[in-house]
N, C-alpha and C positions, 0 to 999 in steps of 0.2 A: 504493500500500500504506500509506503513512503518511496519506494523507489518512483511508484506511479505520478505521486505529488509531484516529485522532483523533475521528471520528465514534462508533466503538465506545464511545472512554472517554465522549465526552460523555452517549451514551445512556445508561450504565452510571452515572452522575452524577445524570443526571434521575431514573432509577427510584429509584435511594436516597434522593436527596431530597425525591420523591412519597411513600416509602412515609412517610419521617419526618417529614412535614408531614399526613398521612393521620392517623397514627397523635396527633399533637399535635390532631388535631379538625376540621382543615380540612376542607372539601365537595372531592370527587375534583377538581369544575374549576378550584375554587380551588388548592386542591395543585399541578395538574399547571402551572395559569398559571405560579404562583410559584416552581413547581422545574425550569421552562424559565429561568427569570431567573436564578435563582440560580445555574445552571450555566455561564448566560455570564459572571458576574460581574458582571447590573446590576442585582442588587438584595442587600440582605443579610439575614441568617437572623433568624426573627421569634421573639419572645420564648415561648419552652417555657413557657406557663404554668401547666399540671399540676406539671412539674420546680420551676419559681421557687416558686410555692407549697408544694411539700416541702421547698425548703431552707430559707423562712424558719422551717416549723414544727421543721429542726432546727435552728437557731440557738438557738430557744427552748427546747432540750431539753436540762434539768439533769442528764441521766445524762452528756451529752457528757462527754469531756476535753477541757479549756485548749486540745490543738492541735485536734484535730477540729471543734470551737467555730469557732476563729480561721478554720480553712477556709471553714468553712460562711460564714462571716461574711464572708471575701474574697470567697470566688465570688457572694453575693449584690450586696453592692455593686459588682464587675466587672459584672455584669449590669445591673445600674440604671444606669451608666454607657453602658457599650455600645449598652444600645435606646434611652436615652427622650434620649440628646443627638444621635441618630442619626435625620434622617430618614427615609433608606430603610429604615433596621429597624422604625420605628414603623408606618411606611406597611404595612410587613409584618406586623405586630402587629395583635393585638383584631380578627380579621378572623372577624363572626357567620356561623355556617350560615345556609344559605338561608331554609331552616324559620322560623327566629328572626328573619330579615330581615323575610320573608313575613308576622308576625305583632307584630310589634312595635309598629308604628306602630296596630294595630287594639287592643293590649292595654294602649297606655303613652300616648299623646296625647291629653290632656283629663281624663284618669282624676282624682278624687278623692282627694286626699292625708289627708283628714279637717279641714282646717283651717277658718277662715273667712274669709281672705284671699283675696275674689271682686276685685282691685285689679287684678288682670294676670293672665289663666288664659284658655287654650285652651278652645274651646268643649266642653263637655258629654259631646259625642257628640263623634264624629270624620268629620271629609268627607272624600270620597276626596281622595286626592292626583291632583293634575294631573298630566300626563305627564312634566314638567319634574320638577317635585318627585321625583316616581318612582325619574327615573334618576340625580339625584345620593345619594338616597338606597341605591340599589343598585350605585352608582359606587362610595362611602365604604366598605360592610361594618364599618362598627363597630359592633363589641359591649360596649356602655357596660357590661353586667353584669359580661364578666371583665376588663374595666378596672379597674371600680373594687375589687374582687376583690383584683388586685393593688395599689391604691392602699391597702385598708384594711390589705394584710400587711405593706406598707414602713412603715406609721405605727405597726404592733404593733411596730417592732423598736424604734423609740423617735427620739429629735430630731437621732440623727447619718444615719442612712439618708435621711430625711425630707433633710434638709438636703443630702446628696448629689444626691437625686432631684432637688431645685430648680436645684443647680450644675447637672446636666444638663441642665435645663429652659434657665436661663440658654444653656449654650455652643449650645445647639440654635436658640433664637432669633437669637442672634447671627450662625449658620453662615446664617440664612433673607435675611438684608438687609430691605431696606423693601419695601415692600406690591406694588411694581411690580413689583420685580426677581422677590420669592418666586413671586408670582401667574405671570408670564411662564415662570417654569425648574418648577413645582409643576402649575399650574391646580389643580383642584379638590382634590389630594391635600391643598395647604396647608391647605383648607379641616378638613380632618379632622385634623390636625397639632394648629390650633388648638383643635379641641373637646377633642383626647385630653391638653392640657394645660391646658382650661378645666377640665374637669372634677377634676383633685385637689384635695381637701378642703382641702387645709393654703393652696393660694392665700387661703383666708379671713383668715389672721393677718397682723396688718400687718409683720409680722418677712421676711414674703415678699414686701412690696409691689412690687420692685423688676425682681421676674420678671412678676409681675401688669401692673405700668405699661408692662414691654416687649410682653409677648402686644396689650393695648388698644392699643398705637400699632402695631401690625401692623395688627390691625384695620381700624385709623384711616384707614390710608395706602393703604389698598386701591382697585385702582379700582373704577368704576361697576358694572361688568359681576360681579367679586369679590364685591359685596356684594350683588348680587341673589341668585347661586346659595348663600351665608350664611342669604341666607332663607329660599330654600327648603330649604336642609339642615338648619336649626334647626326649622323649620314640621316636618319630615318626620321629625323624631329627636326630638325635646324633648317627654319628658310636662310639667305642670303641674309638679311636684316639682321638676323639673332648671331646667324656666322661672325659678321665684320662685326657687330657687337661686343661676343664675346670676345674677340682678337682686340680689338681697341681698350677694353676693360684690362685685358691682361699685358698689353704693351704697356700701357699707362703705367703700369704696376713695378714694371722689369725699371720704367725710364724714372720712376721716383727714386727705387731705390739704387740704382746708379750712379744718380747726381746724393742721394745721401751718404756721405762719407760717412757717418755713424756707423754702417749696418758692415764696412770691411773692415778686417783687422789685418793690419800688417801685411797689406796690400793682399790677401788672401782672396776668395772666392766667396761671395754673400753665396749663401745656402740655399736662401728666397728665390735668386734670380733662377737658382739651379734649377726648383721643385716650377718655377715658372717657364722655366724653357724647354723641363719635358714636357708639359702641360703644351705649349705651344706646338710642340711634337706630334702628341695626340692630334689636335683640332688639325695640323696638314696632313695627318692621316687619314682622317676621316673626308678633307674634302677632295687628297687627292682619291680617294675610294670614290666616292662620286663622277670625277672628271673620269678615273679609269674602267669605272664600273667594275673594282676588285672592293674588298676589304681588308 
């Protein structure tokens, strides 16, 4: 009889969970994967982003009062807190419909940004992806649009959220260990861990370098095998825009700390630049994989 209770509540668990990951945007099989997990307690709850998005726009609302404000303001930051220094909640986060999956890599890789910087760009057109490619692309489910969605509302509320978001970025890298350890307990989720903190805007200021320098020495440390399926998952996600992006991001990085005489000693080799120049390594493997149509 108690085993049946405990069964009952479970099921009774999952369907609330399904409906309220349903209702947040997930695809049914993605819901029900993640509200089997959630129920056992091996995964945790992924960032509401209809919800997070409503409450930066009411932080930002002058009719509020002082306390109603204050609220709005705690529970945003308790939130930024919670998912983005939190593996398992990110892994549960920015998880794209299918449709969007299905479509992405034919509407965004290679695509024309307007500029004239032909230096590093995906080819023209787009080639199928190989079967490898494929499946870590449909492994990952991230949805770089409401990623960055939420990346651009934390940066509306101004340099103390921003700065929160980085602390988390921080204890999050630090919770991952080195490239073996993360790769070994993650496999490919790492992989998506680190796009979904390559990509915020503010890693560009040197005021961040320090969360920047740890994400490239993950990178770095990664083994052989780590950096292959990097390529293909960059090959598989990465338009033109987000390529020269991340390339400009991470030049910027190599060129601060070059002109900072601080970071050598005794005319020796900064470390940073190292773990940034394999990191540089990676991203021309992955678009000369595109241009060659290898991996």
């Amino acid at each position: 009889r108690g085993r049946g209770e405990e069964r009952a509540a479970l099921t009774r668990e999952v369907r609330d969970a399904f409906a309220r990951l349903t209702r947040q945007g997930l695809d049914p099989n993605d819901a029900a994967a993640l509200a089997l997990k959630l129920a056992a307690g091996i995964a945790e709850w992924p960032l509401d982003v209809p919800a997070f998005l409503g409450a930066v726009n009411r932080c930002k609302d002058a009719s509020l009062r002082s306390g109603e404000k204050l609220s709005e303001h705690l529970g945003v930051s308790d939130a930024i807190e919670r998912v983005f220094s939190s593996a398992d909640a990110l892994n549960s986060s920015f998880i794209a419909p299918s449709e969007r999956r299905d479509r992405a890599r034919s509407d965004g890789v290679g695509e024309d940004d307007g500029g004239d910087d032909d230096s590093l760009s995906s080819e023209e057109t787009n080639p199928p992806l190989d079967p490898a490619t494929r499946r870590v692309r449909d492994a990952l489910k991230l949805d770089f649009d409401e990623l960055l969605d939420v990346y651009q509302a934390i940066e509306s509320l101004g340099s103390l959220f921003v700065g929160i978001l980085l602390a988390s970025f921080a204890r999050l890298l630090e919770s991952l260990g080195d490239g073996p350890t993360a790769w070994s307990r993650a496999g490919h989720s790492l992989i998506r861990l680190v796009l979904i903190v390559l990509e915020c805007p503010a890693l560009i200021e040197p005021a961040h370098s320090d969360v920047l320098g740890s994400l490239l020495k993950l990178v770095a440390s990664l083994p052989g095998g780590a950096k292959d399926a990097f390529v293909r998952c960059v090959r598989a996600y990465y338009t033109r825009e987000r390529f020269t992006r991340t390339l400009v991001v991470t030049q910027q990085f190599v060129t601060v700390r070059v002109y900072d005489s601080r970071h050598v000693i005794y005319g020796g080799v900064d470390v940073a630049v190292e773990h940034a120049s394999s990191f540089l390594r990676v991203l021309w493997r992955a678009n000369a994989a595109v241009v060659g149509g290898g991996a």
